[in-house]
Structures are given as structure tokens and as C-alpha cells.
C-alpha positions as CSV (number, residue, x, y, z in Angstrom):
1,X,-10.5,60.7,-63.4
2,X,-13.8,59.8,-63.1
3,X,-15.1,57.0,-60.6
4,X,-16.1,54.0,-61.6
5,X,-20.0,52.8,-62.1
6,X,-21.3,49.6,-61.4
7,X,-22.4,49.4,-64.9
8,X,-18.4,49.9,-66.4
9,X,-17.1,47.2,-63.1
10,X,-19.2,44.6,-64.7
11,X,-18.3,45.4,-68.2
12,X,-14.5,45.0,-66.9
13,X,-15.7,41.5,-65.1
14,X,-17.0,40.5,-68.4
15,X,-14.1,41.4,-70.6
16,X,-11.9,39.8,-68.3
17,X,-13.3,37.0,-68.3
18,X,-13.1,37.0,-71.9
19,X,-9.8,36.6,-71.9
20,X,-9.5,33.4,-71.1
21,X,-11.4,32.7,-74.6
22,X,-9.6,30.7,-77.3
23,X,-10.1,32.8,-80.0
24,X,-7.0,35.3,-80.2
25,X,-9.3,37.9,-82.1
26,X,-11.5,37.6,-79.1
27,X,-8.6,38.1,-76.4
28,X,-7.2,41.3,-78.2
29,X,-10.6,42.8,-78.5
30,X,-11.1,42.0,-74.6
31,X,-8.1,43.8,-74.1
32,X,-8.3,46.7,-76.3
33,X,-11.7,47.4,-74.8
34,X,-9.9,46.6,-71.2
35,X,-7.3,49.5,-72.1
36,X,-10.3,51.9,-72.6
37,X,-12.1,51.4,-69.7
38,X,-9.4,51.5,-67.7
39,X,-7.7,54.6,-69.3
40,X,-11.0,56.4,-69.3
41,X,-10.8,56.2,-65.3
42,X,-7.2,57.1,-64.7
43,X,-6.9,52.9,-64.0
44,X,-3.7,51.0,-65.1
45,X,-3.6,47.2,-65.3
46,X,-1.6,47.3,-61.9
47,X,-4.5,48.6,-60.3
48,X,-6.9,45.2,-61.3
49,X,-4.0,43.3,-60.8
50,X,-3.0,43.8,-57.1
51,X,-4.3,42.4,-54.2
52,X,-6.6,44.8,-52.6
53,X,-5.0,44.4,-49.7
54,X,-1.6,45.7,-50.8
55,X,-3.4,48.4,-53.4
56,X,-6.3,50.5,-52.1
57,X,-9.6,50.2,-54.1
58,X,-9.5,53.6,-56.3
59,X,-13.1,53.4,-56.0
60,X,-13.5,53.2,-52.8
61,X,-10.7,55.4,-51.4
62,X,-11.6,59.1,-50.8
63,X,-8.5,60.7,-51.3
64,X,-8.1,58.9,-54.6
65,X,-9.5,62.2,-56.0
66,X,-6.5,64.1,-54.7
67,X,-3.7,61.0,-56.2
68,X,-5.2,62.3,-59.8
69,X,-4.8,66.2,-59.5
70,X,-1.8,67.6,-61.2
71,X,1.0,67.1,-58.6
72,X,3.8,69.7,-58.4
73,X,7.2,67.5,-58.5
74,X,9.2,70.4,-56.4
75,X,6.7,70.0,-53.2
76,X,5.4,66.5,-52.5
77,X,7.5,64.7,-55.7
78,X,6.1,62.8,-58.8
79,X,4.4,59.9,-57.6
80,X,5.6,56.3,-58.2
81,X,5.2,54.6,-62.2
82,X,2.7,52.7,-61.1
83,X,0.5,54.6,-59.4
84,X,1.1,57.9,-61.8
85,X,-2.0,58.3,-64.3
86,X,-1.3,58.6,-67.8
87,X,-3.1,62.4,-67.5
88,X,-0.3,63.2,-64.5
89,X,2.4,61.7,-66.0
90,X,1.6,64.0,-68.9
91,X,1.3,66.9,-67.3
92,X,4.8,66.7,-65.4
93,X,6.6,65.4,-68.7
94,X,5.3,68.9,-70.4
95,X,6.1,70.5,-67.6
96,X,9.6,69.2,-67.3
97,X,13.2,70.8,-68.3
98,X,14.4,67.3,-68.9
99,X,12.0,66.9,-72.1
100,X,13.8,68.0,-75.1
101,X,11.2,70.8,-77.7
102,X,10.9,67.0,-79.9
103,X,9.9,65.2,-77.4
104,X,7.6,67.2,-76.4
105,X,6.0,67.2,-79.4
106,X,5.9,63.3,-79.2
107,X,4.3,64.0,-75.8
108,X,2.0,66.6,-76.9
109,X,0.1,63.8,-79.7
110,X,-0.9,61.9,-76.7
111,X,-2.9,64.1,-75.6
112,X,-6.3,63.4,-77.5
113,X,-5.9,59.3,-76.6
114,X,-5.3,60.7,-72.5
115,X,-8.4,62.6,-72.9
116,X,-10.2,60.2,-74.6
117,X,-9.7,57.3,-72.4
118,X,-7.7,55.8,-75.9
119,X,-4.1,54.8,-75.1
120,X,-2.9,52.2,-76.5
121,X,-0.6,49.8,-74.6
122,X,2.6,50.9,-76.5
123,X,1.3,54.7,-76.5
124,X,0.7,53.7,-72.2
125,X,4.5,52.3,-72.7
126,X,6.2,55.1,-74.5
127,X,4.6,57.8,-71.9
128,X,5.5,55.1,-69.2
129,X,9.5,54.7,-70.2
130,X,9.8,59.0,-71.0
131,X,8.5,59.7,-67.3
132,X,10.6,57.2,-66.2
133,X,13.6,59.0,-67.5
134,X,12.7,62.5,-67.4
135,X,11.1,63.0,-64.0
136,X,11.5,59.8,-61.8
137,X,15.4,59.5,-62.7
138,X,15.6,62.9,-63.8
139,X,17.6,62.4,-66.8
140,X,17.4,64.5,-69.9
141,X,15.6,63.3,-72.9
């Protein structure tokens, strides 16, 4: 995850303010280009969302650079859905014996859209409802 520039924070001021637009074709392409941005620095829509005062500022927070390293679920535990990046929650659903060989393979066609700040809402929802399952509630998939 990389941090945040102030060029890309007014970008995201910009497109959310677009989404208040009454054109529809101009709301979904404020939010497609919202998914991107946000994707592209480990960001969910939680993380705009929040308070600041309940949710630490991800730019702004030092050991924010430690919440996106790959986190070993036997040690310290996955961390929570929403505060798990796409890129972790990825690397612990591979990792996992509760992923079934195909769904893995689902998983593993991810991987370019992770990478390339590209997930789409219902590719962010699938990942979001298999690490669910498979590693918060530990249930085979």
C-alpha cells in the first residue's frame, strides 16, 4: 500500500463530490474511479466513511505500514473485514486450508485487479464474503 499524495486526496474530494451529480452515468464513473483510487492504496470505502475519530487516518498513522504487511493468522490473527486490505485478505485466503483447489483458482484471478488497484465492487465483495468464511469464521469453502 502506498500512501496517499495530496494530488490523489483531491482527486478523491473531487470525485466525491461528483456523486451527488444527477446524471447516473456521472455517479458510476465517480465511483468506478473512487474504487481505483482507493484500491490502489490498500483504502476501502469504510476508511472515507468513518469518523476520523473512531478510524485512524491511514495516512497519517505510522504503523499503518505494518496493518498492510502479510499477517500470519496463527500469531497475531487475521485482522477484522473491515480493516483487512484486499492484498491481505488475498494472501491469507491462498494461504488457507479452508479454500477448496477451485476456489482458489477463483481467488488466484484476482490477483491482477489487487495489483492493479482494479477491483471491482462485486470482485471487492466476493473476496470480502470468501475471507469471511474461510479465515474469520473458519469454515471450509
Amino acid at each position: 500500500m502506498d500512501q496517499m499524495n495530496a494530488g490523489d486526496y483531491e482527486r478523491l474530494l473531487k470525485l466525491i463530490n461528483m456523486l451527488g451529480s444527477d446524471s447516473d452515468g456521472e455517479v458510476l464513473n465517480a465511483t468506478t474511479a473512487i474504487n481505483r483510487l482507493l484500491n490502489a492504496h490498500g483504502l476501502a470505502w469504510s476508511d472515507i466513511l468513518l469518523p476520523r475519530k473512531l478510524l485512524p487516518v491511514r495516512a497519517n498513522a505510522p504503523e499503518e505500514a505494518d496493518a498492510a504487511a502479510p499477517v500470519d493468522p496463527e500469531t497475531v490473527g487475521p485482522p477484522p473485514l473491515g480493516q483487512a486490505t484486499p492484498q491481505q485478505m488475498y494472501d491469507l485466503l491462498l494461504a488457507s486450508g479452508n479454500v477448496s483447489v477451485d476456489a482458489k483458482r477463483d481467488i488466484r484471478r484476482l490477483a491482477d485487479a489487487i495489483k492493479g488497484g482494479r477491483l471491482t465492487p462485486s470482485a471487492r465483495g466476493e473476496l470480502q464474503t470468501m475471507y469471511n468464511y474461510a479465515i474469520l469464521r473458519r469454515t471450509r469453502i
